[in-house]
SERO-4910 file (N, C-alpha, C, O; in steps of 0.05 Angstrom, whole numbers):
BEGIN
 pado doro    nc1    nc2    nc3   cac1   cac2   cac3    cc1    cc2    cc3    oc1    oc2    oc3
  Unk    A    591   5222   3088    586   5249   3096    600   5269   3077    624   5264   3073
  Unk    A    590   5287   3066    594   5309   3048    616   5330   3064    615   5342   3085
  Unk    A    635   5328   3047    660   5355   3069    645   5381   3059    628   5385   3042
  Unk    A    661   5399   3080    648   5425   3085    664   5442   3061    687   5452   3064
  Unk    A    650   5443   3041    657   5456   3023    660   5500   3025    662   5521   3011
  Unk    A    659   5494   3043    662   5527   3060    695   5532   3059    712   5520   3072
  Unk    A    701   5556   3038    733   5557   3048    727   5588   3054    705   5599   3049
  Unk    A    753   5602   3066    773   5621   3069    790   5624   3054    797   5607   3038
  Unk    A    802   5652   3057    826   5668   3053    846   5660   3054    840   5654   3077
  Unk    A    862   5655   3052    896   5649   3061    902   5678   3062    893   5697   3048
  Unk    A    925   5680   3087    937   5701   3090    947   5718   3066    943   5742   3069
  Unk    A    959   5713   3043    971   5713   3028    944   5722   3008    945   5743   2995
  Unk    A    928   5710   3009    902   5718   2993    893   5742   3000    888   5759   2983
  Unk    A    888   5744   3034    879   5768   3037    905   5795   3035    902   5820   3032
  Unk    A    925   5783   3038    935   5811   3024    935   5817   2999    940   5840   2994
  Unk    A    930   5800   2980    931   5803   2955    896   5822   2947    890   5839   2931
  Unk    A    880   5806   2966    855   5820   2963    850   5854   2968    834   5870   2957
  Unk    A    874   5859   2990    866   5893   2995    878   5904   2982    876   5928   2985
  Unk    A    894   5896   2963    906   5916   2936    880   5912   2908    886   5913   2884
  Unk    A    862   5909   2913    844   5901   2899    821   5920   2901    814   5927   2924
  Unk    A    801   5936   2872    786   5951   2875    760   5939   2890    754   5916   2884
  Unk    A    740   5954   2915    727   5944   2927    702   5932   2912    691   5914   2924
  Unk    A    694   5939   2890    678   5917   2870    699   5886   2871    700   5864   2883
  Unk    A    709   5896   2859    732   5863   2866    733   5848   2890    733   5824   2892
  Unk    A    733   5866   2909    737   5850   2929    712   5843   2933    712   5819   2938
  Unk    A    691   5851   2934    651   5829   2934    660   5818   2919    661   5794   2925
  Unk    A    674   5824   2891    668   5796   2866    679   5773   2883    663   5756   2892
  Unk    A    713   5771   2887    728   5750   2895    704   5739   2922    694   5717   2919
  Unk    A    700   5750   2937    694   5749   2966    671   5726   2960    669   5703   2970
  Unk    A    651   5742   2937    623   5725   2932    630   5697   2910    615   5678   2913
  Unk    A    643   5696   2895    658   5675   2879    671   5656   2901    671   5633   2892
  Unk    A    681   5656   2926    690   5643   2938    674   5623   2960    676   5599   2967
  Unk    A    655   5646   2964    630   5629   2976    608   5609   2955    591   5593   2963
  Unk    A    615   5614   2934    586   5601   2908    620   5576   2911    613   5559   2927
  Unk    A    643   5570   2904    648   5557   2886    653   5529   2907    654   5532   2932
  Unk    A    655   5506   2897    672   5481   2899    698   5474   2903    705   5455   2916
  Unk    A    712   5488   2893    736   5494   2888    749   5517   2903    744   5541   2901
  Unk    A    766   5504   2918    789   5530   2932    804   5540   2925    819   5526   2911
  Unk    A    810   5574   2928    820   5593   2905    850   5606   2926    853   5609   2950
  Unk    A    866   5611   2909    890   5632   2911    881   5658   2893    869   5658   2871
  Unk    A    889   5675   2905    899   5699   2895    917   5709   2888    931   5727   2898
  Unk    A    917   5701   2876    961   5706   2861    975   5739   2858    997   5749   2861
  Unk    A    955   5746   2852    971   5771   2848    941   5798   2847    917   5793   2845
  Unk    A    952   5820   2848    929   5845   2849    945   5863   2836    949   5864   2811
  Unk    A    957   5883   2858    962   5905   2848    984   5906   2834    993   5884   2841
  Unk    A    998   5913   2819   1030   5901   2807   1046   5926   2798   1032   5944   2790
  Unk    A   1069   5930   2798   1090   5948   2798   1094   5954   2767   1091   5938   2749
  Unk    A   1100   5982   2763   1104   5973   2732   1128   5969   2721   1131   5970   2697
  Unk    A   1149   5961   2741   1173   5946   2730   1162   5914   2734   1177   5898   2724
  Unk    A   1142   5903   2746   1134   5875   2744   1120   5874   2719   1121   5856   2703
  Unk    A   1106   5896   2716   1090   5897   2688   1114   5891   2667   1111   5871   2654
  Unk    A   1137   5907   2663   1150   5909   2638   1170   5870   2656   1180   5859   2636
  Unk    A   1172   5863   2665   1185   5840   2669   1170   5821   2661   1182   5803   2650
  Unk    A   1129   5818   2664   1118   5804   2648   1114   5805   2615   1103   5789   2600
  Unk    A   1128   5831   2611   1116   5841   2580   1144   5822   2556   1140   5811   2534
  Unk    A   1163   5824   2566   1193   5809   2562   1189   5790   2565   1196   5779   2545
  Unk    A   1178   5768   2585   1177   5744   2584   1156   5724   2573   1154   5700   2572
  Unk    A   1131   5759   2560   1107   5745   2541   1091   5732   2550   1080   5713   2539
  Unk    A   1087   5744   2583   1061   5736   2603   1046   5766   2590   1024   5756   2586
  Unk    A   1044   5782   2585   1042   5801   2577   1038   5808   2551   1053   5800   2533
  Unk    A   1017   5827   2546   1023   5845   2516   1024   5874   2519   1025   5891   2501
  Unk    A   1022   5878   2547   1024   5908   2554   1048   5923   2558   1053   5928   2581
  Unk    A   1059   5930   2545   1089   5938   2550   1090   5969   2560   1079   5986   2547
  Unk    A   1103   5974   2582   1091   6005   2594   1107   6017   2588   1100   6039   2595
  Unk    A   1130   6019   2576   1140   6036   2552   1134   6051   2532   1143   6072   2524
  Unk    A   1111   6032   2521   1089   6047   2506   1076   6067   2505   1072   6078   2484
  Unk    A   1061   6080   2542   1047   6094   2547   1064   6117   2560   1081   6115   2578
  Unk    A   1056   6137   2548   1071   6166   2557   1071   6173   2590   1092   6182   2601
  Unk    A   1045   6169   2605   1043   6174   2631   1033   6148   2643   1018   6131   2633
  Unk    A   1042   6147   2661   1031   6129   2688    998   6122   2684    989   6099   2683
  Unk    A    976   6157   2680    965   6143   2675    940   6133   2651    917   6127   2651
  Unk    A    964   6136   2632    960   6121   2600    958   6097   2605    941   6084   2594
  Unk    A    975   6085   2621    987   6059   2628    960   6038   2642    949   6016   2636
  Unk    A    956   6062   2665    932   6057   2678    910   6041   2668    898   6022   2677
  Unk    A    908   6058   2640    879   6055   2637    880   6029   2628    862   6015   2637
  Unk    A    899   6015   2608    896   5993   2604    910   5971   2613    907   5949   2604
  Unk    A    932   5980   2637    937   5954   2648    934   5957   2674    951   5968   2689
  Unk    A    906   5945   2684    888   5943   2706    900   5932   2722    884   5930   2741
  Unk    A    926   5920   2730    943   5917   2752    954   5937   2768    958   5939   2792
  Unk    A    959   5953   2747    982   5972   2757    960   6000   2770    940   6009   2759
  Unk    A    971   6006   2793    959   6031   2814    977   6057   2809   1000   6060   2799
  Unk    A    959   6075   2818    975   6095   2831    960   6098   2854    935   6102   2853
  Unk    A    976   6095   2881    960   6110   2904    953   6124   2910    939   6122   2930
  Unk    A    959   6155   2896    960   6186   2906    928   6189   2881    912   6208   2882
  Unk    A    926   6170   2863    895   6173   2839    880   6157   2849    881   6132   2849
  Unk    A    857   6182   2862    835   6163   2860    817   6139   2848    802   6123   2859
  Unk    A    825   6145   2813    811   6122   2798    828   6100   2798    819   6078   2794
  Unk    A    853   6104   2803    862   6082   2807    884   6069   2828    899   6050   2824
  Unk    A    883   6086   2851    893   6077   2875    888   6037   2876    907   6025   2886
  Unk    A    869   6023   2868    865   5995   2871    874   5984   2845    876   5995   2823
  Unk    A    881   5958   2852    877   5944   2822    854   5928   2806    847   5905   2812
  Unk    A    848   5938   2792    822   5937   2771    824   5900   2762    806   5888   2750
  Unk    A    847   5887   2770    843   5854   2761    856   5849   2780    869   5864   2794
  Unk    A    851   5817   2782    865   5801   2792    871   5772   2782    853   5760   2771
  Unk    A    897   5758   2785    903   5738   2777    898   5708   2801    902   5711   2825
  Unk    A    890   5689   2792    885   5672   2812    892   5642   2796    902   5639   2774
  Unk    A    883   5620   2817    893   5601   2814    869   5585   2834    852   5596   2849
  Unk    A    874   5554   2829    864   5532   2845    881   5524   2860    905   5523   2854
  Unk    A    869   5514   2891    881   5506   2912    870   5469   2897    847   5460   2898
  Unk    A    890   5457   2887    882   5432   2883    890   5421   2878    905   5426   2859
  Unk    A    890   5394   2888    916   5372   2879    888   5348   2881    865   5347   2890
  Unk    A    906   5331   2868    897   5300   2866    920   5279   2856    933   5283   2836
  Unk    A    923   5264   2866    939   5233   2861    970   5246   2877    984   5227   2884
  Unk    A    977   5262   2881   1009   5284   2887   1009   5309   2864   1025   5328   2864
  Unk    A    987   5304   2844    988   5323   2815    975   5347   2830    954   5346   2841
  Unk    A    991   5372   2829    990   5400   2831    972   5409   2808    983   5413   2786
  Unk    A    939   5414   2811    924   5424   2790    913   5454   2793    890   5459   2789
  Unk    A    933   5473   2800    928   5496   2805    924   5513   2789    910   5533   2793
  Unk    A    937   5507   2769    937   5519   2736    927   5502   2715    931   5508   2691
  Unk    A    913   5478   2722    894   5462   2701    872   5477   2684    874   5499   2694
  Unk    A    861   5478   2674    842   5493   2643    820   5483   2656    806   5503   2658
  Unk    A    806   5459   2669    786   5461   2676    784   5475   2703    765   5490   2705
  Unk    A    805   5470   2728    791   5483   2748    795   5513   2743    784   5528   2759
  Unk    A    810   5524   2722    808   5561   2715    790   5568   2701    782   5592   2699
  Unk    A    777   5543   2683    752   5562   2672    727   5557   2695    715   5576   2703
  Unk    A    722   5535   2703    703   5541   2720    712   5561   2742    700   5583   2738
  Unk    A    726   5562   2759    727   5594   2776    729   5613   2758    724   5636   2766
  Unk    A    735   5611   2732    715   5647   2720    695   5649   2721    682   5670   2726
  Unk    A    683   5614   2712    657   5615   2713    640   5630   2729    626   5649   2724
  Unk    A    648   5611   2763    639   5629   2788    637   5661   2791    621   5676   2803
  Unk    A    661   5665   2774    664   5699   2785    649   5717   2762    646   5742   2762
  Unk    A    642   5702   2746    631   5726   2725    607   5725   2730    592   5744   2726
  Unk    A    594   5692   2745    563   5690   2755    560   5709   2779    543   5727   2779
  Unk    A    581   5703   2805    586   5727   2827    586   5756   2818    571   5770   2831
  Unk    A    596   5765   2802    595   5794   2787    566   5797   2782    552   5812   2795
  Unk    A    558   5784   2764    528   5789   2751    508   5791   2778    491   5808   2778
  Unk    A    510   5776   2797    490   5780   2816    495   5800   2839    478   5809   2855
  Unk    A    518   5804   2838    518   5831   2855    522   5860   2838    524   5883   2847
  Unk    A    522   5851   2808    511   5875   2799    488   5874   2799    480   5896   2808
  Unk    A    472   5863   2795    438   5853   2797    423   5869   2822    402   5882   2820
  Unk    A    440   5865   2845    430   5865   2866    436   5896   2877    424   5906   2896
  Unk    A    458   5910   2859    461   5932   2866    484   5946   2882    490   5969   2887
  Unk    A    495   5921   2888    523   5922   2906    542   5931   2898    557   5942   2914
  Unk    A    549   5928   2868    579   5928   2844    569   5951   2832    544   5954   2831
  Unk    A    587   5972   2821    580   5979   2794    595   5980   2768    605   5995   2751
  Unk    A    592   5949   2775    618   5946   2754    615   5919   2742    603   5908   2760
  Unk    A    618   5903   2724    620   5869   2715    640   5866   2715    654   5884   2722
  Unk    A    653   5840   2706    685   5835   2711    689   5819   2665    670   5815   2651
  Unk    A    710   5817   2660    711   5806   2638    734   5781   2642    748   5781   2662
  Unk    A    735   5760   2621    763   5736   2633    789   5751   2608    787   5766   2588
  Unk    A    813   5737   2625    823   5726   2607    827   5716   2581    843   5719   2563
  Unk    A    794   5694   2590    794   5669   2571    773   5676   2552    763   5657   2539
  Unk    A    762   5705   2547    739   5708   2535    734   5750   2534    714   5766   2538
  Unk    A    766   5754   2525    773   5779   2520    748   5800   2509    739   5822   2515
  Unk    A    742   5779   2491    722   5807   2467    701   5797   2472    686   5798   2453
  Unk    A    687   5784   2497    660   5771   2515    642   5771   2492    623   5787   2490
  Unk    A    648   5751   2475    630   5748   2445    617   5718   2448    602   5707   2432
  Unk    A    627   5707   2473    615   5684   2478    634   5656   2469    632   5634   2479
  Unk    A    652   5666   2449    663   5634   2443    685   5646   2460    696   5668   2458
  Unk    A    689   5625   2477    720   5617   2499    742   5602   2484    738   5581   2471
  Unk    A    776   5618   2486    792   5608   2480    798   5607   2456    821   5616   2451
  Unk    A    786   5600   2439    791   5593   2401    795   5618   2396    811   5619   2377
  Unk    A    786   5649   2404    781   5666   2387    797   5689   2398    795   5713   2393
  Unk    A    815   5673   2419    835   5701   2432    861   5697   2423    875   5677   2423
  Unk    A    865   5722   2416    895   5727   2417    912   5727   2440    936   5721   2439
  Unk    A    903   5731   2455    923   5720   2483    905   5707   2499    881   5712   2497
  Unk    A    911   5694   2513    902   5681   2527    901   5675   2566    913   5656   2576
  Unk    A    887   5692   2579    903   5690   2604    879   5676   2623    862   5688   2637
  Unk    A    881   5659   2620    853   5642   2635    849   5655   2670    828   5662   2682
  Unk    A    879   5655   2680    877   5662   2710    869   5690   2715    872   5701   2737
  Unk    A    857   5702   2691    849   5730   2703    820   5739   2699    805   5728   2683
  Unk    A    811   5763   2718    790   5773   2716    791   5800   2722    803   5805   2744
  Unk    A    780   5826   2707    781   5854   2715    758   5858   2712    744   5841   2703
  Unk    A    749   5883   2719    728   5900   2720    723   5911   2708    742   5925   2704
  Unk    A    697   5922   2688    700   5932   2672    674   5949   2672    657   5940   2688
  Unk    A    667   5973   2658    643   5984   2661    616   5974   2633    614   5971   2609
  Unk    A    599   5970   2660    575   5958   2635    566   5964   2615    549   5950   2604
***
């Protein structure tokens, strides 16, 4: 008998989800129902002293030091909110992960189950922009300058992510 490949939210997911722009939240929502694979949401909206704490430890290339205002900062590091701005009260990405193990091996951060859930989510994006729901597509991580070759041709590399971007 085939298991019920039907998941949910984790608590922790869905809070991570309502700091999230509401295009995002159909993307994640509809990526979750298409995939095989059970997902975390690791992170959404993010602080911009978490920003400059990833930028130092070179999870990061965005260093918010850089940018004169809040929202200079904004525009290109799609984590970071302001709540009181409308364009960017949500966060424009999100970071995620696999709920998955096998043998006792923790595969939450493995290369195959993060590119296929981009997979999912950039196919979920495309059809609810299709359909009229989004107005927005999402871009990876793993395929920065969306030129089609994955991985070989980025300068950074962040497989666990996906933002929004305008078509």
């Amino acid at each position: 008998m085939a298991k019920n490949l039907k998941y949910s939210w984790s608590n922790r997911s869905k809070r991570v989800k309502e700091t999230l722009h509401p295009d995002l939240q159909l993307i994640v929502d509809r990526g979750l129902e298409k995939t095989s694979v059970d997902v975390i949401l690791v992170e959404g909206a993010r602080t911009i002293e978490k920003q400059l704490e990833y930028f130092k430890k070179g999870a990061s290339k965005i260093n918010p030091a850089s940018y004169p205002t809040k929202e200079a900062l904004c525009k290109v590091a799609k984590h970071i909110t302001i709540p009181e701005n409308p364009l960017y009260k949500y966060s424009r990405a999100v970071d995620f992960c696999a709920y998955a193990k096998h043998k006792g091996k923790n595969l939450s951060y493995d290369l195959t189950h993060l590119v296929y859930l981009s997979t999912v989510f950039e196919q979920a994006a495309v059809e609810l922009y299709e359909k009229g729901k989004i107005k927005h597509l999402i871009r990876t991580g793993l395929n920065w300058d969306m030129d089609g070759v994955l991985k070989y041709d980025q300068t950074f590399l962040d497989v666990p992510h996906i933002e929004i971007i305008k078509p």
